[in-house]
C-alpha positions as CSV (number, residue, x, y, z in Angstrom):
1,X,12.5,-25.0,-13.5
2,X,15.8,-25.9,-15.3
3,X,18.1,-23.3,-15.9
4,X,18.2,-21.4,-19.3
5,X,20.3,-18.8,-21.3
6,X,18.9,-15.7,-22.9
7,X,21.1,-12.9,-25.1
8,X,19.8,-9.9,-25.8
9,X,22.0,-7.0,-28.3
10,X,21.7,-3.8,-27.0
11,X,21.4,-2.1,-30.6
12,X,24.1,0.5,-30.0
13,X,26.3,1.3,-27.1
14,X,25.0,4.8,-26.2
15,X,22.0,2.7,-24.6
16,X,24.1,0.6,-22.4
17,X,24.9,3.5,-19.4
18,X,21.1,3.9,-19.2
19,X,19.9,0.2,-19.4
20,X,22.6,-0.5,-16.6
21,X,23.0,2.4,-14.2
22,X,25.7,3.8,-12.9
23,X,28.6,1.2,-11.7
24,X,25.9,-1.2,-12.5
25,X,23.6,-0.8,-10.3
26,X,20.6,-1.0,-11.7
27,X,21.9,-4.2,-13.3
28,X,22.1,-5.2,-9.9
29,X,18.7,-4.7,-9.0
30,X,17.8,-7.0,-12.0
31,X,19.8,-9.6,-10.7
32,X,18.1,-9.2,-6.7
33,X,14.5,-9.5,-8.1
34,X,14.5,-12.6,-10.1
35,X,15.9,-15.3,-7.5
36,X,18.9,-17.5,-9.8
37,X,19.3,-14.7,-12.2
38,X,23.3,-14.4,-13.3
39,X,23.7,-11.4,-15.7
40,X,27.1,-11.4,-17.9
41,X,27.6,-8.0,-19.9
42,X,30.0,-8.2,-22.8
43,X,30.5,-4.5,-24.9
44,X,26.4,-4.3,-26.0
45,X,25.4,-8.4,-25.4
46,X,23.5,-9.3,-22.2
47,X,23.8,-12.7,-21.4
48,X,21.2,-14.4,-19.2
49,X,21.1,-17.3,-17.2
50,X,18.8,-18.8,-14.5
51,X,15.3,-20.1,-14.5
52,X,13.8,-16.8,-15.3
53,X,16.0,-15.9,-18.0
54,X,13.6,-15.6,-20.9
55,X,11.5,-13.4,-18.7
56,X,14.4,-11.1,-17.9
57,X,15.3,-10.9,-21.6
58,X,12.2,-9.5,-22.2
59,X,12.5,-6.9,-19.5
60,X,15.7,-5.9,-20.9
61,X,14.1,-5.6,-24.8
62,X,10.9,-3.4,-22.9
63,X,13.7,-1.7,-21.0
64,X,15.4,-0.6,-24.2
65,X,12.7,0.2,-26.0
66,X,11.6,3.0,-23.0
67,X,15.2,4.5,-23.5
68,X,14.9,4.3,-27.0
69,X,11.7,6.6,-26.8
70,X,13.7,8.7,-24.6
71,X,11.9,7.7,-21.4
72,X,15.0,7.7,-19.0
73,X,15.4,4.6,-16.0
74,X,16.2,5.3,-12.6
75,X,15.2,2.5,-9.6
76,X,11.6,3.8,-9.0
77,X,10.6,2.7,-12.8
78,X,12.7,-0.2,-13.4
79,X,10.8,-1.3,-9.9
80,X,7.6,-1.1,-11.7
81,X,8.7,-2.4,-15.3
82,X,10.1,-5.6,-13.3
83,X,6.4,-5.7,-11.8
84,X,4.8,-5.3,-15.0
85,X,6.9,-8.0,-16.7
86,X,6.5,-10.0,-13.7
87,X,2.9,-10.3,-14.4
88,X,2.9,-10.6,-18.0
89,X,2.8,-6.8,-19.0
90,X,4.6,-5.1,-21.3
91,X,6.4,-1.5,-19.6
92,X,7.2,0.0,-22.9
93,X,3.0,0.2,-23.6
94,X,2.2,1.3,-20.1
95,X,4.6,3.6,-19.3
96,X,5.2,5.3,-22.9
97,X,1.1,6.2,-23.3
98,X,0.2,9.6,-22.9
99,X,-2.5,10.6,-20.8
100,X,-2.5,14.6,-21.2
101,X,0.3,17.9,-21.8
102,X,0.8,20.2,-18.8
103,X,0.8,24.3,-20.1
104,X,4.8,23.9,-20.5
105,X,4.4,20.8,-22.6
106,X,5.5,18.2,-20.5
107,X,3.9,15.2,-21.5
108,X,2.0,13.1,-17.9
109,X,2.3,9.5,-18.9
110,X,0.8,6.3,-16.2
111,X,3.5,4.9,-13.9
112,X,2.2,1.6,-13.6
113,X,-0.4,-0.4,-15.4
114,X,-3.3,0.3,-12.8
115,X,-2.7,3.9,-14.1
116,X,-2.9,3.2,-17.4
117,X,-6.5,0.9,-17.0
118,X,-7.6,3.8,-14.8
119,X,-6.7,6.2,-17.6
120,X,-8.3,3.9,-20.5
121,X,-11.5,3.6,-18.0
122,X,-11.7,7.2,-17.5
123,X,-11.2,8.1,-21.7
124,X,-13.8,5.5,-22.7
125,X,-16.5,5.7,-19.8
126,X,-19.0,8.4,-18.7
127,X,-18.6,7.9,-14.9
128,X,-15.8,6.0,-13.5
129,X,-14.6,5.5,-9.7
130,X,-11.2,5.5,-9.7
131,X,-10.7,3.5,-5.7
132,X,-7.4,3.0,-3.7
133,X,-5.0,4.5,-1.1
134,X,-2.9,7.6,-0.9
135,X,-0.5,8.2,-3.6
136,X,-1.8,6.1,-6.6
137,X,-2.3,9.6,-9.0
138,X,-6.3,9.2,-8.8
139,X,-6.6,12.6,-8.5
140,X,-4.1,14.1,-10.4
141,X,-4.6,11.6,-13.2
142,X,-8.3,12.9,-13.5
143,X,-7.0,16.6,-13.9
144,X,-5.2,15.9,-16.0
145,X,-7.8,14.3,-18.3
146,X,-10.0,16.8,-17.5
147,X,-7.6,19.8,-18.7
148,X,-7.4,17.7,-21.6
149,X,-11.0,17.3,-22.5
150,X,-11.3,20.9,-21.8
151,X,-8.2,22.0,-24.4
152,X,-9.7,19.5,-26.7
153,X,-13.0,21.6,-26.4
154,X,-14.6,18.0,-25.5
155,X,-16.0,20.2,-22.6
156,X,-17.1,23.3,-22.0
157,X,-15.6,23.5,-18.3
158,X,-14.3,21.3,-15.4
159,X,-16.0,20.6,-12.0
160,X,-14.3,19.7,-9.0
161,X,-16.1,18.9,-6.0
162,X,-15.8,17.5,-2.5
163,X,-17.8,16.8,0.4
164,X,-16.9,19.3,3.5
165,X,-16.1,16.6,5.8
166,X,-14.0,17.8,9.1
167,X,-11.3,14.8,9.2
168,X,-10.2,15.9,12.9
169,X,-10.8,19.7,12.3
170,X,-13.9,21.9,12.4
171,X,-14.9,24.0,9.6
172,X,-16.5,26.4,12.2
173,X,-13.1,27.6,13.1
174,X,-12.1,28.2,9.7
175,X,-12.3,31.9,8.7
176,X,-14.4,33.1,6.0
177,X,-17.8,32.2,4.3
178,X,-18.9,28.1,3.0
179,X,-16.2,28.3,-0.1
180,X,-13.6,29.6,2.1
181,X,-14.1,27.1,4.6
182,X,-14.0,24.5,2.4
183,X,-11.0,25.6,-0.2
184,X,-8.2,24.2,2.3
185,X,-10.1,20.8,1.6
186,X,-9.4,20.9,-2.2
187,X,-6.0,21.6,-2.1
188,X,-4.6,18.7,-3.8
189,X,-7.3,19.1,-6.6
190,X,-5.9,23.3,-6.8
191,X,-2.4,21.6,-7.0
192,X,-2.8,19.4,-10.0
193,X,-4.4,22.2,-12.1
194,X,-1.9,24.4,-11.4
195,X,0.7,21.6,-12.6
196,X,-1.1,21.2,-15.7
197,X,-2.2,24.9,-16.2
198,X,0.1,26.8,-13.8
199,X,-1.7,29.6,-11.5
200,X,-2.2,32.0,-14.1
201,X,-3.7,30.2,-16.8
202,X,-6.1,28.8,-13.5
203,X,-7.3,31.6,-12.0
204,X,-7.9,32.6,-15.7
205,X,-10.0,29.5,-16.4
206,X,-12.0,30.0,-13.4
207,X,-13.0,33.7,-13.8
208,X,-14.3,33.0,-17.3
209,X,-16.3,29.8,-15.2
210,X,-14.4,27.4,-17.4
211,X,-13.1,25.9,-14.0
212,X,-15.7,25.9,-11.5
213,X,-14.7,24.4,-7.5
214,X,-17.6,24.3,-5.5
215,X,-18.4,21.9,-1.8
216,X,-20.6,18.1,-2.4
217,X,-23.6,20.1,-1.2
218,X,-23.8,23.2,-3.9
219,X,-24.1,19.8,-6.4
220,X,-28.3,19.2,-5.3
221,X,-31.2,20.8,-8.1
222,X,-28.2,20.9,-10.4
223,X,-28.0,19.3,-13.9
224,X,-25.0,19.0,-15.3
225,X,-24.2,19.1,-19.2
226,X,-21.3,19.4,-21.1
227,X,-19.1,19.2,-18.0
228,X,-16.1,16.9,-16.8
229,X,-16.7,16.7,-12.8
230,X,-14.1,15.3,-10.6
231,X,-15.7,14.4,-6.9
232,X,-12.6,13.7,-4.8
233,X,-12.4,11.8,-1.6
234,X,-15.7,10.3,-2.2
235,X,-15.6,7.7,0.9
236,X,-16.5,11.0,3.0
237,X,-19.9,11.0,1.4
238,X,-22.9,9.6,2.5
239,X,-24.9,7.1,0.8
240,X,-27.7,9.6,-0.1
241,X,-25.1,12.3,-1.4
242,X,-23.9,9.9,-3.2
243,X,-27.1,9.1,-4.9
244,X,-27.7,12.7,-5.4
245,X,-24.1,13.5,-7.2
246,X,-24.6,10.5,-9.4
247,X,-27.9,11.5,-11.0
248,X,-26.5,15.5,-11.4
249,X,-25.3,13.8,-14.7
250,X,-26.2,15.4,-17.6
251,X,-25.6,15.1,-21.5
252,X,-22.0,15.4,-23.1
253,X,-20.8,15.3,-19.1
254,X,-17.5,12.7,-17.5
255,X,-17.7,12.2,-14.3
256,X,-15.0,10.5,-12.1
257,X,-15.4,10.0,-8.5
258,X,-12.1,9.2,-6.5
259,X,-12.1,7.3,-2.9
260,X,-10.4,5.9,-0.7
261,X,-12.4,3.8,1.7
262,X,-9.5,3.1,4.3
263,X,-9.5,6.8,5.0
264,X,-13.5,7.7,6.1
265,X,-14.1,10.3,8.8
266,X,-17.9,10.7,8.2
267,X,-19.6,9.8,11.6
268,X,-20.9,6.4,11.8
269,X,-18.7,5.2,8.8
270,X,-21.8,4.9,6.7
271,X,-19.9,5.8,2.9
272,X,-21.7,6.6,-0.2
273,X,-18.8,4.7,-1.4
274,X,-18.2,1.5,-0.4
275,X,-20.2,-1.2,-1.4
276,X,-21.4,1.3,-4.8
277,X,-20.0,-1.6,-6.6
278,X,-23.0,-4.0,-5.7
279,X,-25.3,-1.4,-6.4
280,X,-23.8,-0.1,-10.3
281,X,-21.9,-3.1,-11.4
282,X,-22.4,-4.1,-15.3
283,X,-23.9,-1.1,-16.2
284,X,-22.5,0.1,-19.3
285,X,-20.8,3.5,-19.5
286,X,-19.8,3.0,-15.4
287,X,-16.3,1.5,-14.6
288,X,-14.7,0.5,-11.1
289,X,-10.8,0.4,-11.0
290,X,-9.1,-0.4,-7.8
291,X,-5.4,0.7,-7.3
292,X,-3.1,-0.7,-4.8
293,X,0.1,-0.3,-3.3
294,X,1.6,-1.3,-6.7
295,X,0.0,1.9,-7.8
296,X,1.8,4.2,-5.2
297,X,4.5,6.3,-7.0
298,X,5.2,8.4,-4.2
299,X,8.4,8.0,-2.3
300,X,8.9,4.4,-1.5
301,X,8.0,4.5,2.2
302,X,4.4,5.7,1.3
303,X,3.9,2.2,-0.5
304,X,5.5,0.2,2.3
305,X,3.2,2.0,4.6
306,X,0.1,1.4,3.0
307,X,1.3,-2.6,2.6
308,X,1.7,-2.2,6.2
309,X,-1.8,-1.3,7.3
310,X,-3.0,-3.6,4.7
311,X,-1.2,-6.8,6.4
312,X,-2.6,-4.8,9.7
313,X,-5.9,-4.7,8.5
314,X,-5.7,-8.7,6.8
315,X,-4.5,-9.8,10.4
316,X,-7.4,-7.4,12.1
317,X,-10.1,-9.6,9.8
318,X,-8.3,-12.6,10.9
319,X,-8.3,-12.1,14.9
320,X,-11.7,-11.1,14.3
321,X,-12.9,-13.9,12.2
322,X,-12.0,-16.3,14.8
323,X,-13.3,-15.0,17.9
324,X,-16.9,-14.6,16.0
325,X,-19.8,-16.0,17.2
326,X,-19.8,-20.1,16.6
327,X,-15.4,-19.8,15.7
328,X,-14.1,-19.2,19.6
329,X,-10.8,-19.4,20.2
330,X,-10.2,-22.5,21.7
331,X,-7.8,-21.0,24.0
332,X,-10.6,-18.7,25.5
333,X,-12.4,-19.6,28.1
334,X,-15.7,-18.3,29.0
């Protein structure tokens, strides 16, 4: 691809410190992701040039347009807008939309664009699985639409479940009765509420039944109207919980069902979960997203780890493949 030149005006200078990072560096990081890319500043006029230059002059108009919304731009986001532009997305839509308001007012937006179709999926569907590894916001992206819903009187309350699935521990040892046991195992669900609510408008919530947490197995005989339910870690379930959960669904009731089907500790690895897809495909009102480690916006090392075990898994699948029946190695012997 020949080499072209792009200029972009900054429209004022006030923007410039922000677009470009301190000393330049985020500049830099520009420059390091599109291979060929030379980057000449001049007072408020970017000049680029390289094979990629019109794409990078887009980034830099999408990057403006965050700061002039008042979305700021540190590595993590510029990252993911150089992703997004990369594949022919625009960053200002995706990471300007707002999903929900915590209690204080701060505003949750998606940090990358499979949070934002997992968003979208969740506003305009009645159930949607929301699949993928640690750190993509499936969880806390459901609270958060859940709160919402509720403050929006959309609902009448929120229910959070979770099978009661010992991942290494037993729940025998824990002390207390069934709910006890099983509170330490929706921690991360507790954690997001009390982001978006804070602990005393919570525990307020939930003594007035408006937020009601309760183990997979309290779901069965239940019908459930009015309601937006959140089951989370859904690959611990088994296939006939899962059938059970899924037909609790009742009028004027959202349902999401989060998962991650690397991570199953049920016995056997028989998951209500994977495979669903085959089963609940093209119906309307149902929606599947699947995150990845695009989607991790945890600290860095937690996406590099998951696109570790994924290359792990990928070269697994290949040893695998080739030592099935009928595709021997032809360096094995037998």
């Amino acid at each position: 691809m020949p080499d072209t030149q792009v200029k972009i005006l900054v429209p004022g200078n006030h923007l410039m410190i922000g677009l470009l990072g301190q000393q330049d560096e985020l500049l830099r990081v520009v420059e390091d992701s599109f291979e060929g890319t030379r980057i000449h500043v001049r007072g408020n006029e970017i000049t680029v040039q390289g094979p990629d230059s019109e794409r990078v002059g887009k980034l830099f108009e999408e990057l403006v347009q965050l700061l002039e919304r008042g979305h700021g731009i540190d590595q993590a986001n510029l990252g993911r807008s150089i992703e997004m532009v990369k594949e022919d997305l625009r960053p200002s839509e995706v990471l300007s939309a707002e999903v929900a308001r915590s209690a204080r007012g701060r505003r949750v937006h998606p940090k990358t664009a499979g949070q934002k179709r997992y968003a979208d999926a969740i506003s305009s569907n009645v159930l949607t699985f929301g699949i993928g590894p640690a750190g993509t916001g499936k969880s806390y992206l459901a609270v958060a639409l859940a709160v919402q819903a509720l403050q929006a009187k959309e609902v009448t309350r929120i229910i959070l479940t979770r099978p009661a699935v010992e991942a290494g521990e037993r729940l025998g040892f824990l002390p207390g009765d069934m709910m006890a046991k099983v509170d330490p195992y929706l921690r991360p669900l507790y954690d997001a509420l009390y982001d978006m609510l804070e602990p005393e408008g919570t525990q307020r919530l939930m003594e007035r039944g408006a937020i009601e947490v309760a183990p997979l197995a309290y779901m069965r005989g239940r019908t459930i109207n009015s309601s937006f339910v959140i089951l989370d870690e859904a690959q611990n379930t088994t296939p006939e919980q899962m059938k059970m959960f899924l037909t609790r669904v009742g009028f004027g009731t959202k349902v999401v069902v989060t998962g991650d089907v690397t991570q199953i500790d049920i016995p056997a690895g028989r998951s209500g979960l994977v495979g669903l897809e085959d089963v609940l495909g093209g119906i309307e009102g149902i929606a599947f997203i699947r995150l990845g480690h695009a989607d991790v916006v945890r600290h860095r090392i937690v996406r590099d780890i998951v696109s570790a075990y994924d290359r792990f898994a990928a070269r697994q699948a290949g040893i695998g493949s080739a030592e099935a029946p009928g595709h021997a190695n032809p360096g094995l012997r037998r």
